[in-house]
C-alpha positions, 0 to 999 in steps of 0.5 A, spaced: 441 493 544 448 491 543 452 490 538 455 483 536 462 481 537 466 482 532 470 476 530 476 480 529 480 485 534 485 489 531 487 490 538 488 483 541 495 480 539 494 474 535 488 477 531 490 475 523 489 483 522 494 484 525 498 482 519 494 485 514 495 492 517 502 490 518 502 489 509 497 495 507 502 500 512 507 499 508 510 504 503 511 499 497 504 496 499 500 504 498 504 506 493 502 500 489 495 500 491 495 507 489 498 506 482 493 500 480 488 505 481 488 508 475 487 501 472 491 494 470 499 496 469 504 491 467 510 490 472 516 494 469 511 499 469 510 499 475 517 499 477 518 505 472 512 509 475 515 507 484 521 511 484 526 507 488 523 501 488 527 495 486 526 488 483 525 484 488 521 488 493 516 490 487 515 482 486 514 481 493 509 486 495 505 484 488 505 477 491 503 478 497 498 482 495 495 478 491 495 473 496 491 478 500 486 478 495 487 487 494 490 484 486 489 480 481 496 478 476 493 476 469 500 472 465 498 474 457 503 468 453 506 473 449 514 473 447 517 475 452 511 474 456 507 480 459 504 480 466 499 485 468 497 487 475 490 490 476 486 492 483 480 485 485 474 489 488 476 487 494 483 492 492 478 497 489 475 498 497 482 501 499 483 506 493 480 512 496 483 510 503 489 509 500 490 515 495 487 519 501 494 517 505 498 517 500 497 524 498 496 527 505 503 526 506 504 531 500 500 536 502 502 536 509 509 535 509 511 542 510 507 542 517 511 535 518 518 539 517 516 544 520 515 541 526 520 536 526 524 542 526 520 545 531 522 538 535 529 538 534 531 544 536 527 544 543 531 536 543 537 539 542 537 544 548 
């Protein structure tokens, strides 16, 4: 029995997951991800908690990912008015992919070190 073709190729040029691949592998996208994880946080939360994440890079991020789907951006008309930002089910399908990224990188950045020592040293004779 065969499979049915998927109407999607990640490996053909043109396929539109190609851009979202592209969205979820940025550092900005999976630490924000990861963050709403926990539950709805309001955007200078998230700015405080994305160490080295600036103002305009956050909006653009939140945005596109609002755009794809993975959040929603809920306006509350209060002075000054306050946003929150809050994973949509279709985002809550990433959460243990995304947090297992996220913090496999901590756990193996000795090993990452050690061997980009390892590889620099065996480049540099």
């Amino acid at each position: 029995m065969t499979m049915p073709e998927q109407p999607y190729n990640v490996y053909e040029d043109r396929c539109p997951t190609r851009l979202v691949l592209d969205r979820l592998a940025d550092k900005w996208a999976l630490l924000i991800l990861d963050r709403l994880r926990g539950g709805p946080l309001r955007f200078n939360h998230i700015r405080r908690e994305i160490k080295g994440i600036s103002q305009k890079v956050l909006s653009q991020t939140l945005r596109k990912q609002e755009r794809d789907g993975l959040i929603t951006r809920t306006i509350f008309p209060t002075v000054p008015v306050t946003v929150e930002y809050a994973l949509t089910p279709l985002g809550r399908t990433l959460t243990e992919t995304v947090s297992a990224l996220t913090h496999w990188a901590e756990k193996n950045m000795d090993a990452i070190l050690a061997a980009q020592r390892t590889y620099d040293e065996r480049d540099a004779s």
